[in-house]
N, C-alpha and C positions, 0 to 999 in steps of 0.2 A: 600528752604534750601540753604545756603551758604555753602563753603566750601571752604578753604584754606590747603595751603602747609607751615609754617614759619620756617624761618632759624635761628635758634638762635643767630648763629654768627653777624648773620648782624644785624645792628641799625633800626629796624621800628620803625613807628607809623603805629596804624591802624585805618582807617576812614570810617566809614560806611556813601553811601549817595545813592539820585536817579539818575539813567542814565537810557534814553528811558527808563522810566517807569516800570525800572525793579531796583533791589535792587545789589547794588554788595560792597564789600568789599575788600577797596585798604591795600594793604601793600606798604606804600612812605619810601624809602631812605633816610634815611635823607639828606639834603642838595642837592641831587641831582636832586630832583620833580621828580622820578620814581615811576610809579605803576605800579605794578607785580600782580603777581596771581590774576587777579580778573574774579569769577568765579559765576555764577549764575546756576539752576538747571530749565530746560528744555528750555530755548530760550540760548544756552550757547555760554557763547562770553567772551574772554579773554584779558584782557590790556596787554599787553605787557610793553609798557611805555606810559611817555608822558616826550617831551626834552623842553630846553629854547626856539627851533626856533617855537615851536606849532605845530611840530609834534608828529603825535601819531601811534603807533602799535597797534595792537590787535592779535589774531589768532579769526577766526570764521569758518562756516560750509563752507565746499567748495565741489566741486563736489563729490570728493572720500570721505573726511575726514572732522574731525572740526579742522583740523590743517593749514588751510589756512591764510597766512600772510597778513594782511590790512594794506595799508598807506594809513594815513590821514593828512593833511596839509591846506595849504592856498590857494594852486593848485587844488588837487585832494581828492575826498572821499572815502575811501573804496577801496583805489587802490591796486590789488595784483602785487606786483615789479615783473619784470623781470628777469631770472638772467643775462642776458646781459647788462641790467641798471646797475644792483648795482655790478657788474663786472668792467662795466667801470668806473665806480666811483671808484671805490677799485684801478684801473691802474692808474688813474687821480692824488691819493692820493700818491701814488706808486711813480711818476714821483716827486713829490715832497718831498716828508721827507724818499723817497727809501725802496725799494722793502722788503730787511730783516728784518728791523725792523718792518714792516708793517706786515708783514710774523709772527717775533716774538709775537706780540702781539694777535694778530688771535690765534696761535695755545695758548698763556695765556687760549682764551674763548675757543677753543675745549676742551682743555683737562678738563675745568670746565663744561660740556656742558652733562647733562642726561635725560632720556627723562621727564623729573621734570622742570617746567619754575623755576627758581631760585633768589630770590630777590638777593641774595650774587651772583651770577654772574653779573648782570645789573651793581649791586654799582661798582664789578672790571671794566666793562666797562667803567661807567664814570667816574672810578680814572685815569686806560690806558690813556683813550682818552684825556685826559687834557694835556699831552705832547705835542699835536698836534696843540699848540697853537687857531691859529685864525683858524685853523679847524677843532679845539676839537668836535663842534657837530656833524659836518659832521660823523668825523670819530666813534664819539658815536651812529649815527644815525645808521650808514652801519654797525658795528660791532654786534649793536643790531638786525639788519635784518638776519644777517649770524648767528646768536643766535637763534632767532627765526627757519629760516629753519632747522638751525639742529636738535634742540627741535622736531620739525617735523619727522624730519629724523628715529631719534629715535621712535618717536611711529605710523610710518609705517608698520602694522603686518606681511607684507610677505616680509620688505626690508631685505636684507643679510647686505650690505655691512653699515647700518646706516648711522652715520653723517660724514665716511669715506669720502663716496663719494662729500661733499663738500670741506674737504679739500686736498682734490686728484685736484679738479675744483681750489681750489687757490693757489696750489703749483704748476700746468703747468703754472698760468699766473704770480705770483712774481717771481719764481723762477726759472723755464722754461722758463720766457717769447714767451708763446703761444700766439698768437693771442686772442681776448674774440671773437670773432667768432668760430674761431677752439673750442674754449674751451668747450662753450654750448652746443657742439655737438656732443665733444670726448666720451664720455661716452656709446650717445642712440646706441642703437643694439648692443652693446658690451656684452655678457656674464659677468655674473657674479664673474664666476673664474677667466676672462681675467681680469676685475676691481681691484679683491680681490689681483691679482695677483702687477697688478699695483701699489696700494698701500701699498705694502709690499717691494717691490723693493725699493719707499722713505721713510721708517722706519716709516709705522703707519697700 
């Protein structure tokens, strides 16, 4: 059995074909060669996207959950990012087209961000990231990552603070400028209330 999610607002095609030997149905962007939702019933494994550089996302089963983030590229298969990798990427990008606007556009995807993978958030993705000229994918790449885990975040059953707590994690490093060491770190063994607390102090 398939099953999708469709957003009416946004512009699909839908393609049915085979991958690993199993059946799934993409929802493409148009223009942007994104697949979303694609969802199959009992081996379940999610596209997230696929960008121009030939990388690709998924979410699949992971130790706790089926909400585990996979990168795939020309590098690595089935890689779950760090958040210290795509941290420093996020500062890399930061040091270049600066910190706010960078900021700005992140919180565009929280605030679109449920625990629903959403074709219309991806498309806003890769309309955002086209500013970014010659680092449009990158920053579609990474924006889609931080999309992804908060998706996550979201359908974590005992988390409190959801998709808060990542943007608590990128507002110490644009905006704060935290260390990305300090960052990945500030969070563990902290209570919950102290978090909750944290992120109310910066207006979210």
């Amino acid at each position: 059995m398939l099953r999708m999610v469709e957003d009416s607002s946004a512009a699909v095609a839908f393609t049915q074909m085979q991958f690993h030997n199993a059946a799934y149905l993409f929802a493409r962007s148009n223009g942007h060669g994104l697949w979303s939702l694609v969802l199959s019933e009992g081996n379940v494994m999610t596209m997230i996207g696929q960008f121009s550089d030939g990388t690709t996302l998924r979410f699949s089963a992971g130790r706790f959950d089926a909400w585990c983030v996979l990168l795939s590229n020309a590098r690595v298969a089935n890689y779950a990012p760090k958040d210290w990798e795509y941290f420093t990427r996020l500062r890399q990008l930061a040091d270049r087209h600066g910190a706010e606007p960078l900021y700005h556009d992140f919180v565009g995807v929280y605030d679109r961000t449920t625990a629903t993978l959403e074709p219309s958030v991806l498309a806003f993705i890769a309309r955002v990231s086209m500013k970014y000229a010659a680092d449009a994918t990158r920053v579609e790449v990474l924006f889609a990552i931080l999309y992804a885990t908060m998706v996550a975040e979201e359908n974590k059953h005992k988390a409190i603070l959801k998709k808060r707590i990542k943007r608590l994690a990128v507002h110490q490093m644009l905006l704060e400028h935290m260390p990305v060491a300090e960052v990945v770190v500030w969070s563990k063994g902290r209570r919950w209330q102290e978090l909750d607390a944290a992120c109310r102090q910066r207006g979210f």
